[in-house]
SEDRENTI-162478 format. One record per atom (N, C-alpha, C, O): residue in three letters; x, z, y; residue number from 0. Coordinates in steps of 0.02 Angstrom, whole numbers, padded with zeros to 5 digits. Atoms other than C-alpha are relative to their C-alpha. Last residue first. Layout:
BEGIN
+------+--------+--------+--------+-----+
| type |      X |      Z |      Y | seq |
+------+--------+--------+--------+-----+
|  ALA |      X |      Z |      Y | NUM |
...
+------+--------+--------+--------+-----+
end
This chain:
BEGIN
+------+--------+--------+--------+-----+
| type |      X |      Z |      Y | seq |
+------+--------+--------+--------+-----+
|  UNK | -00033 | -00041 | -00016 |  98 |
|  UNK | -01563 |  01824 | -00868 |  98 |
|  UNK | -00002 |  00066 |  00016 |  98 |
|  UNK |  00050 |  00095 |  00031 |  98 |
|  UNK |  00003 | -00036 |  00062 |  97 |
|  UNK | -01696 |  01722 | -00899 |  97 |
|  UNK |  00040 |  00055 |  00010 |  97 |
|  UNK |  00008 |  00107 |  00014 |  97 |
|  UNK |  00022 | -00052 | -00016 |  96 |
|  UNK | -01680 |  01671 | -00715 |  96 |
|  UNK | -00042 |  00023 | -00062 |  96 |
|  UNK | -00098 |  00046 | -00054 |  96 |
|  UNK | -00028 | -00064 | -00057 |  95 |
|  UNK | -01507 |  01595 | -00739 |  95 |
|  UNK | -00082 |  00027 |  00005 |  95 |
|  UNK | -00069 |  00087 |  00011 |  95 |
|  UNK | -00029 | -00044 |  00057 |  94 |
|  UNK | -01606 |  01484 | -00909 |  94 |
|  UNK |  00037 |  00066 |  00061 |  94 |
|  UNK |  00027 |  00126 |  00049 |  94 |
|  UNK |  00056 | -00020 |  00023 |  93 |
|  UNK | -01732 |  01408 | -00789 |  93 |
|  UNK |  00025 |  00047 | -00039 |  93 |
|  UNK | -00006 |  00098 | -00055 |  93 |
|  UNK |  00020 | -00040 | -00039 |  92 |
|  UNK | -01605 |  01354 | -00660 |  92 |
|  UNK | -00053 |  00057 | -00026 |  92 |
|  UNK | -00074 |  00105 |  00006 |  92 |
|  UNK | -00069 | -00068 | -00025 |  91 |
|  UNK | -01487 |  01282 | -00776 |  91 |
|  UNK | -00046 |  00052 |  00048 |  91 |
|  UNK | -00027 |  00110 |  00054 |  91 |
|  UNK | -00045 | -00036 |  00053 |  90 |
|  UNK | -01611 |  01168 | -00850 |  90 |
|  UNK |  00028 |  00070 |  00017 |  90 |
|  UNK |  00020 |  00128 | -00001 |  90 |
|  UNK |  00072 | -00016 | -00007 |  89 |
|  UNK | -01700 |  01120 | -00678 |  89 |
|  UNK |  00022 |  00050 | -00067 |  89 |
|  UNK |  00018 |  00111 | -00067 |  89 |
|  UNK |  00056 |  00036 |  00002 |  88 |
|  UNK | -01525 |  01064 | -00631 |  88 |
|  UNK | -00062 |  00043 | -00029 |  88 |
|  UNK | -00052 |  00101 | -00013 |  88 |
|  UNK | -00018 | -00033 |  00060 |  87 |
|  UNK | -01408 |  01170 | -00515 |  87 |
|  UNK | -00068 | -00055 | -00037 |  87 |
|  UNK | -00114 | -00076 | -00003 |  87 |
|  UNK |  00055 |  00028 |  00035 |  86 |
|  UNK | -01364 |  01087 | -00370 |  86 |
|  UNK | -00005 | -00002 | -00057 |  86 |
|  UNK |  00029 | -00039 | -00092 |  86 |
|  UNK |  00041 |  00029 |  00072 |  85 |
|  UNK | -01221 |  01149 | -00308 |  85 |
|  UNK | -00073 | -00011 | -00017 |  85 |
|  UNK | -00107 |  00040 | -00007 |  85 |
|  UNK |  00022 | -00032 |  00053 |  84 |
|  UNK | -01212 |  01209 | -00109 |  84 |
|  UNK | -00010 | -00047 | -00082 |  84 |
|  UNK | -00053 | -00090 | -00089 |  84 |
|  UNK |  00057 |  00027 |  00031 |  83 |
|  UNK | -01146 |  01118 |  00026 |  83 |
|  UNK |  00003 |  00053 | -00052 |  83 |
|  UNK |  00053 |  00087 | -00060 |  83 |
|  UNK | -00043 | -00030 |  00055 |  82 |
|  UNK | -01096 |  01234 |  00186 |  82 |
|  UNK | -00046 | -00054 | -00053 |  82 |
|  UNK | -00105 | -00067 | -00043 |  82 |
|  UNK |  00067 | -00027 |  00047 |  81 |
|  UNK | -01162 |  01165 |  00350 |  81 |
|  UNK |  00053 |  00000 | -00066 |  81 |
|  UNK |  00107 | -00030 | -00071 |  81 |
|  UNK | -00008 |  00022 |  00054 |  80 |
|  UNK | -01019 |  01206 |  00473 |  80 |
|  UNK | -00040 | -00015 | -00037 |  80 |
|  UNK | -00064 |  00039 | -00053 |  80 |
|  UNK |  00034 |  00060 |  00005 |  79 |
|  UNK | -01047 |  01228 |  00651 |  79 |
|  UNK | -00001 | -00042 | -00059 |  79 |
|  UNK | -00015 | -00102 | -00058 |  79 |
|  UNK |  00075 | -00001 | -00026 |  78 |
|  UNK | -01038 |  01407 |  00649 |  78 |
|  UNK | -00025 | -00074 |  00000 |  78 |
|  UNK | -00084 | -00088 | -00007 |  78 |
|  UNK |  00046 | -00029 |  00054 |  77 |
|  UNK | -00861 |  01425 |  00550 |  77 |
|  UNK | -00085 | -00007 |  00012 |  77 |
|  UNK | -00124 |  00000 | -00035 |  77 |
|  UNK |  00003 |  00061 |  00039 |  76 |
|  UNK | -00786 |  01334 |  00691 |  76 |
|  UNK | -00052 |  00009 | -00047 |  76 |
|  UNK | -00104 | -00024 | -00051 |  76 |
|  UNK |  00018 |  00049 | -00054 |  75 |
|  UNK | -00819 |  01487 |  00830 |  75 |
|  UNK | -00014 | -00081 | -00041 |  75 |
|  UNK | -00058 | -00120 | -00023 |  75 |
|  UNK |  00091 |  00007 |  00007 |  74 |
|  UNK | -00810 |  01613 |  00677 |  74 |
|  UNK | -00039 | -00062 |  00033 |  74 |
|  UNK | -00091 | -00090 |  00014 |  74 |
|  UNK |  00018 | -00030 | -00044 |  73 |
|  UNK | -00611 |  01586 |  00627 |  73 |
|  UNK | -00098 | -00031 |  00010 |  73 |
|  UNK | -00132 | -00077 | -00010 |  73 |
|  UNK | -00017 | -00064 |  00028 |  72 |
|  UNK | -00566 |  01513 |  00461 |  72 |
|  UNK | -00024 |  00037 |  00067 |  72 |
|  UNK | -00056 |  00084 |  00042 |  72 |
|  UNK |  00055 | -00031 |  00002 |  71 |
|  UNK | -00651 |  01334 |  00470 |  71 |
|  UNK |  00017 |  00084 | -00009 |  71 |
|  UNK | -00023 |  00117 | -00044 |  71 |
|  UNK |  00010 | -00031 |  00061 |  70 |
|  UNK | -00507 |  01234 |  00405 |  70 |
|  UNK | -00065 |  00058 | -00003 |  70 |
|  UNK | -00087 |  00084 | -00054 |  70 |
|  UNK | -00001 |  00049 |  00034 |  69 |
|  UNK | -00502 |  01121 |  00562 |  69 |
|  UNK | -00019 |  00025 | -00107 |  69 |
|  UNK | -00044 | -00004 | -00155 |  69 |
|  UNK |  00057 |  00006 | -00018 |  68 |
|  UNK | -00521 |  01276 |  00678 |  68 |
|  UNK | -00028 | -00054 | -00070 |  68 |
|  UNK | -00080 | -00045 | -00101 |  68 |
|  UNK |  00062 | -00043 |  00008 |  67 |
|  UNK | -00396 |  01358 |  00590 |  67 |
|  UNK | -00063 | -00035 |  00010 |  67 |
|  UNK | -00109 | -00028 | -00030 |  67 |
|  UNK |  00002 |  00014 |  00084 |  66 |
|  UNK | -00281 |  01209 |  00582 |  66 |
|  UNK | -00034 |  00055 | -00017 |  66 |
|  UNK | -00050 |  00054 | -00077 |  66 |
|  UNK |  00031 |  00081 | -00009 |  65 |
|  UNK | -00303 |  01190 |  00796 |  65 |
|  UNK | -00008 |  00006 | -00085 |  65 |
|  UNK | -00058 | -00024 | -00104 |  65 |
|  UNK |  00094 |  00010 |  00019 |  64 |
|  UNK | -00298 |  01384 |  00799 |  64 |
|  UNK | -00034 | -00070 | -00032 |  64 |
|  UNK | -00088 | -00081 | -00061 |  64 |
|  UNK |  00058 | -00055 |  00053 |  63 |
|  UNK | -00121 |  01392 |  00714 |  63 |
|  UNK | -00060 |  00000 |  00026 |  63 |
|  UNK | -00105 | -00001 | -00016 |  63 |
|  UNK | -00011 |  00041 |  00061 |  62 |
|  UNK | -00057 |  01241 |  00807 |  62 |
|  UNK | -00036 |  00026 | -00045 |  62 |
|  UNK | -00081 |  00002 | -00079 |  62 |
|  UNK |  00054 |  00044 | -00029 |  61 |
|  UNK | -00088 |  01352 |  00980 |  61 |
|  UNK |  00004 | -00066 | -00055 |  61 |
|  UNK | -00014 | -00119 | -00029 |  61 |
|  UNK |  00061 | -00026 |  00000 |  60 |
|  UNK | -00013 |  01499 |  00911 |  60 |
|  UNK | -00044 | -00069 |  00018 |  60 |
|  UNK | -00103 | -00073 |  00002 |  60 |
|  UNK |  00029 |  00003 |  00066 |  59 |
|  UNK |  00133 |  01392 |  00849 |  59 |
|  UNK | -00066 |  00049 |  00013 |  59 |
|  UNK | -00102 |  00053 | -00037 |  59 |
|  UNK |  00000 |  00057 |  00041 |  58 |
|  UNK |  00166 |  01324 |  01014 |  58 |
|  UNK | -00019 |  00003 | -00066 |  58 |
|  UNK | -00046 | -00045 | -00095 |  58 |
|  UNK |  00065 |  00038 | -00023 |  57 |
|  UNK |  00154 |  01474 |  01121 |  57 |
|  UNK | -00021 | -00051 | -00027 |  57 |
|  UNK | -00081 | -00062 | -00017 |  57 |
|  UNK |  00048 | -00016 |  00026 |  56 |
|  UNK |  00278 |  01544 |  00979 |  56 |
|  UNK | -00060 |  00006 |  00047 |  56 |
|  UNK | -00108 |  00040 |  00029 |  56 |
|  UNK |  00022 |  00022 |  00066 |  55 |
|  UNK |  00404 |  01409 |  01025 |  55 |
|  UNK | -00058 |  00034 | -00034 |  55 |
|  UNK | -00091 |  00001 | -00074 |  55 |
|  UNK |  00011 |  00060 |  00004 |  54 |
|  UNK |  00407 |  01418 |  01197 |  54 |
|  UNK | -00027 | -00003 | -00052 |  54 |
|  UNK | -00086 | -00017 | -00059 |  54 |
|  UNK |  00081 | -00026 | -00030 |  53 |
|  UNK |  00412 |  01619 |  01198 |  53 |
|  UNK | -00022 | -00072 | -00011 |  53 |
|  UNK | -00077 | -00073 | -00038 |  53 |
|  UNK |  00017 | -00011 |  00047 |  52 |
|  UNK |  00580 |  01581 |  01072 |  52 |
|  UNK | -00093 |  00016 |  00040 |  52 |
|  UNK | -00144 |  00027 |  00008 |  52 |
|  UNK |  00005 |  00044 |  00066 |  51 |
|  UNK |  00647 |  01479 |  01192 |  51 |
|  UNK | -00053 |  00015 | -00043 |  51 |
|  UNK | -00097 | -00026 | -00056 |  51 |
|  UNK | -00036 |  00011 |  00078 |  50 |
|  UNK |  00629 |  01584 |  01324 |  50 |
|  UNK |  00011 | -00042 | -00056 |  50 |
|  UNK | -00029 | -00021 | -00098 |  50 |
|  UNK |  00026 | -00023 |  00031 |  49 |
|  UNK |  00557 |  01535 |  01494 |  49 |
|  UNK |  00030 | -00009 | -00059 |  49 |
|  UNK |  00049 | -00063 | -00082 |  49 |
|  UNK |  00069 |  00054 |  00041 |  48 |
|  UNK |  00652 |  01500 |  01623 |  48 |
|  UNK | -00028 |  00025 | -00032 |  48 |
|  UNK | -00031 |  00083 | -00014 |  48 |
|  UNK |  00009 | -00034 |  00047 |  47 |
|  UNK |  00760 |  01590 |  01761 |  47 |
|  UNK | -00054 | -00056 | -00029 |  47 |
|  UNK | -00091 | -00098 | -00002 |  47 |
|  UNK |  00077 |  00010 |  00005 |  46 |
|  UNK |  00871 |  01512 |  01903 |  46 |
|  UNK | -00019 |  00025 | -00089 |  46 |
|  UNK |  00022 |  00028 | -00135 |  46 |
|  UNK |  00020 | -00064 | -00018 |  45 |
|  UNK |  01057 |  01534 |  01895 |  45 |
|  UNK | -00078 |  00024 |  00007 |  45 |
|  UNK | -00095 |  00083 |  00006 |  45 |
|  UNK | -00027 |  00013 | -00058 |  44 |
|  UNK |  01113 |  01354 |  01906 |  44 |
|  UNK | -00050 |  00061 |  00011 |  44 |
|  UNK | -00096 |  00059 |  00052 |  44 |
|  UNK | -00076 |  00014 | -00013 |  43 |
|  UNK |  01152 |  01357 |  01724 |  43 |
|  UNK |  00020 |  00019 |  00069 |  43 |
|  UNK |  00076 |  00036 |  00088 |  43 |
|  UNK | -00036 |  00057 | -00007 |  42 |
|  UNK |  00987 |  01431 |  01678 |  42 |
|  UNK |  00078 |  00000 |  00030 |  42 |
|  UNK |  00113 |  00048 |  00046 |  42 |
|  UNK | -00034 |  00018 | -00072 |  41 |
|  UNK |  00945 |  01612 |  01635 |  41 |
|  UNK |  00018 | -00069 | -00028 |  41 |
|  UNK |  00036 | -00081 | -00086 |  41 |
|  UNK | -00082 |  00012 | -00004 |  40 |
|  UNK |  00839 |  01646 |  01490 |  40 |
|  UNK | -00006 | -00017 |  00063 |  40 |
|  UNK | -00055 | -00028 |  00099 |  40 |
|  UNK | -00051 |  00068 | -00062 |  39 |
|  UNK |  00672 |  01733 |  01535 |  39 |
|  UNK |  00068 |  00020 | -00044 |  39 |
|  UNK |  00095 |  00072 | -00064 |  39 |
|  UNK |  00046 |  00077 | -00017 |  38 |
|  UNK |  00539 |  01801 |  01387 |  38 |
|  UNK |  00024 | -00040 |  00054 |  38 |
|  UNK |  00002 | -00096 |  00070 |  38 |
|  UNK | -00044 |  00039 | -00057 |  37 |
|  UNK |  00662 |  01945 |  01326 |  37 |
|  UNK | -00040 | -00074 |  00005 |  37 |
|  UNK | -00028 | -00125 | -00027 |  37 |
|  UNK |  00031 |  00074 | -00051 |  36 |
|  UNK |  00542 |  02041 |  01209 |  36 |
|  UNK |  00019 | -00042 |  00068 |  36 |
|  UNK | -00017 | -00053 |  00116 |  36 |
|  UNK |  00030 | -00059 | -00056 |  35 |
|  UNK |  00670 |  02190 |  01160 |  35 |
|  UNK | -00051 | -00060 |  00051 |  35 |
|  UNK | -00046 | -00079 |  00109 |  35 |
|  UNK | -00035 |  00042 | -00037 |  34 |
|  UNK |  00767 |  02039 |  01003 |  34 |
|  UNK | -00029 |  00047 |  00107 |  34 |
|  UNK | -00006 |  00027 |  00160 |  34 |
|  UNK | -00064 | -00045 |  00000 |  33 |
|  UNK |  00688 |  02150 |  00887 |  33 |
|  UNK |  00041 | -00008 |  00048 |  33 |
|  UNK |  00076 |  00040 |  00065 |  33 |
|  UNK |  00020 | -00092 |  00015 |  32 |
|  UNK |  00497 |  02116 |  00953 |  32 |
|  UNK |  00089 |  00033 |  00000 |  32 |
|  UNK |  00113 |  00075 |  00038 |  32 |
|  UNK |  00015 | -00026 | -00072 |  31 |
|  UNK |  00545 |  01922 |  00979 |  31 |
|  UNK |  00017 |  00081 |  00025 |  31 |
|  UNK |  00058 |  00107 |  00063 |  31 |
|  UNK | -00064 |  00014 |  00005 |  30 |
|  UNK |  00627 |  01917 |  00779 |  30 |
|  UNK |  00012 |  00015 |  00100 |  30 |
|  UNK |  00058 |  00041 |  00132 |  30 |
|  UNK | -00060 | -00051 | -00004 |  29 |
|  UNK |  00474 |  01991 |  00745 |  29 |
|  UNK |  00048 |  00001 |  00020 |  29 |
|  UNK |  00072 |  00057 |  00028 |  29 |
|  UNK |  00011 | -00044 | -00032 |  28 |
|  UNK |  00359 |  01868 |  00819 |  28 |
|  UNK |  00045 |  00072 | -00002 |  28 |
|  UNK |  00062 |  00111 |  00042 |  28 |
|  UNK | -00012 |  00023 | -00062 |  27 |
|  UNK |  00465 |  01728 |  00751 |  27 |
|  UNK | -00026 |  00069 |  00058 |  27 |
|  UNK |  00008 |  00088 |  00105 |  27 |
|  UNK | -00057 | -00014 |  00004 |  26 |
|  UNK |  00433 |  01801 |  00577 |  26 |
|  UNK |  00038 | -00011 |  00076 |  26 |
|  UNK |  00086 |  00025 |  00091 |  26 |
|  UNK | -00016 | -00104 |  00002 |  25 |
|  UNK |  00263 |  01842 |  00626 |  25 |
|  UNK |  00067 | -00025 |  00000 |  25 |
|  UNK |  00092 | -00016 |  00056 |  25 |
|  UNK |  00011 | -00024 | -00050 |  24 |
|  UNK |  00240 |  01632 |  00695 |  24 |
|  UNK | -00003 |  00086 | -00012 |  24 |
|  UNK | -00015 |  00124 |  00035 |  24 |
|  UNK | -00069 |  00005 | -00043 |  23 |
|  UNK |  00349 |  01560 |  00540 |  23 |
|  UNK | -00027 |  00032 |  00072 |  23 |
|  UNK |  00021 |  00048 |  00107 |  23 |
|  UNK | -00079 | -00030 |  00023 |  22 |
|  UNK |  00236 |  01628 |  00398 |  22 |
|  UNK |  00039 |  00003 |  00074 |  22 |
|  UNK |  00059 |  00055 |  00101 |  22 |
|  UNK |  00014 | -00074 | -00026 |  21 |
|  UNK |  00069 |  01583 |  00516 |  21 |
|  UNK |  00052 |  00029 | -00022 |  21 |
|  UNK |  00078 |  00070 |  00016 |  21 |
|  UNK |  00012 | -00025 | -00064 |  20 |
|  UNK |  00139 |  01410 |  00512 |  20 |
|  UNK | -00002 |  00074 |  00032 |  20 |
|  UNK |  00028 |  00101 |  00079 |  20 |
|  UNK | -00067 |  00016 | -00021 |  19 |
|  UNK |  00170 |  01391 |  00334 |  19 |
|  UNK | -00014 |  00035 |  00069 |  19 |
|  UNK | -00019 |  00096 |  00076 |  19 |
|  UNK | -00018 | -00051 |  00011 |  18 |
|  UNK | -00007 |  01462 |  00311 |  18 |
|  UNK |  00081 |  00012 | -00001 |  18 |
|  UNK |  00110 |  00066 | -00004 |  18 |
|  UNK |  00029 | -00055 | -00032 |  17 |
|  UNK | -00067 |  01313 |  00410 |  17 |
|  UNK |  00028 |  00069 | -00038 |  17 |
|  UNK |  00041 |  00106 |  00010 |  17 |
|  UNK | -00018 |  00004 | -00066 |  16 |
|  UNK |  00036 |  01186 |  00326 |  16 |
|  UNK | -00014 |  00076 |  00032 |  16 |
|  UNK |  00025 |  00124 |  00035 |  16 |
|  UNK | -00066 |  00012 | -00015 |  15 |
|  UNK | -00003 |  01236 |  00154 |  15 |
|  UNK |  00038 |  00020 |  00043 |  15 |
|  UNK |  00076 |  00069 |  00043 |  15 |
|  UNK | -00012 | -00079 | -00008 |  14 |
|  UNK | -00187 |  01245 |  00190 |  14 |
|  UNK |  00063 |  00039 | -00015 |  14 |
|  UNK |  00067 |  00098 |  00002 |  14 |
|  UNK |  00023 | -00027 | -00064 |  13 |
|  UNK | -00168 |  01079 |  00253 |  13 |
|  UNK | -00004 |  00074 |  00003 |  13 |
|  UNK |  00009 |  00113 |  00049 |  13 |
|  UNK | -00044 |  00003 | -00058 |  12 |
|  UNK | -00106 |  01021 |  00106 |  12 |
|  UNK | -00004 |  00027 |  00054 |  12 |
|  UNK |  00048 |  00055 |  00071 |  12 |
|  UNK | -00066 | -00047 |  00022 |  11 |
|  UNK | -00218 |  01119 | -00005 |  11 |
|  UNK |  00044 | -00025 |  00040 |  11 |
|  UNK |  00072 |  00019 |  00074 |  11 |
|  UNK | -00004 | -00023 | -00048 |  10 |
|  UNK | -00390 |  01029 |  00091 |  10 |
|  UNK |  00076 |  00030 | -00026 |  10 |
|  UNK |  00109 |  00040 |  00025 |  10 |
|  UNK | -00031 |  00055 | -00027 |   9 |
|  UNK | -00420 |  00913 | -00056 |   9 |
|  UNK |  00035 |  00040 |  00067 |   9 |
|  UNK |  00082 |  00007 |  00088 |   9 |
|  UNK | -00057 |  00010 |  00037 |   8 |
|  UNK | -00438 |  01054 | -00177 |   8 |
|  UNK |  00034 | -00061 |  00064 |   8 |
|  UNK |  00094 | -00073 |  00073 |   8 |
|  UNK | -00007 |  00081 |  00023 |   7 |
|  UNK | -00600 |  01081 | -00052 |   7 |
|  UNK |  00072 |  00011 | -00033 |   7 |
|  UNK |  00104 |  00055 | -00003 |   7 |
|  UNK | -00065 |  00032 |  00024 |   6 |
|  UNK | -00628 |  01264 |  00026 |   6 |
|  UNK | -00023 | -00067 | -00068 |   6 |
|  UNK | -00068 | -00070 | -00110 |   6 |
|  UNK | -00028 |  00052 | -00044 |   5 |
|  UNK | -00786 |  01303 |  00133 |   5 |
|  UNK |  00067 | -00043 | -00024 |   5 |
|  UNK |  00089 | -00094 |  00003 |   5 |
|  UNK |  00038 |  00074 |  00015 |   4 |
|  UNK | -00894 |  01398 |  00038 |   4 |
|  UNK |  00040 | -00052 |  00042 |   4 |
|  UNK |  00013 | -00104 |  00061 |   4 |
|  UNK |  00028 |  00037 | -00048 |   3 |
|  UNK | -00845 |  01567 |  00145 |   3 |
|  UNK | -00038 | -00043 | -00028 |   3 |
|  UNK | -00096 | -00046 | -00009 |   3 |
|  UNK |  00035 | -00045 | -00039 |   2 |
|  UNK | -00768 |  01641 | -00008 |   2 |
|  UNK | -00061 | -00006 |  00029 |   2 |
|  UNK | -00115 |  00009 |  00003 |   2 |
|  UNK |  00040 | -00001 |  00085 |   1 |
|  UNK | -00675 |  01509 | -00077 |   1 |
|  UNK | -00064 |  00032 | -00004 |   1 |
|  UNK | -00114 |  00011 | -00034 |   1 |
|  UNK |  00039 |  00061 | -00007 |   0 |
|  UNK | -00611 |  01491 |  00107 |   0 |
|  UNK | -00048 | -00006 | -00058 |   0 |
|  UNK | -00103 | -00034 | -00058 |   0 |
+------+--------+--------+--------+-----+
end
């Protein structure tokens, strides 16, 4: 984000969250992967559902774009951003092109 121009001190919660998130959606993805990607449990009355664990990491992919989009890390957000720039004063600008 530092990078980009897009990161704020005020944003660290959020970037927190969101990298929380992506932690628990590999570890979840692995745990899928070891687990031989089993995406139906069986119900009680013999009928098939959808896994728990497929539940849960449709849920954190779709949490992880919403705090991407919101943080600007993918291109689709990243495009409607105007970035601010410093404002260097007349001072500062005269001595950087001494340089």
């Amino acid at each position: 984000m530092k990078e980009l121009g897009t990161h704020k001190t005020q944003y660290n919660r959020m970037i927190d969250i969101y990298s929380e998130l992506v932690h628990q959606y590999f570890r979840l993805n692995y745990e899928f992967e070891e687990g031989g990607y089993q995406y139906e449990s069986f119900t009680a009355a013999g009928g098939a559902k959808k896994s728990p664990i497929v539940a849960t990491l449709e849920t954190l992919r779709k949490d992880i774009l919403a705090y991407s989009d919101r943080l600007c890390l993918n291109p689709k957000s990243f495009e409607t951003v105007t970035i601010e720039t410093e404002q260097k004063s007349k001072l500062a600008g005269m001595l950087s092109k001494l340089e």
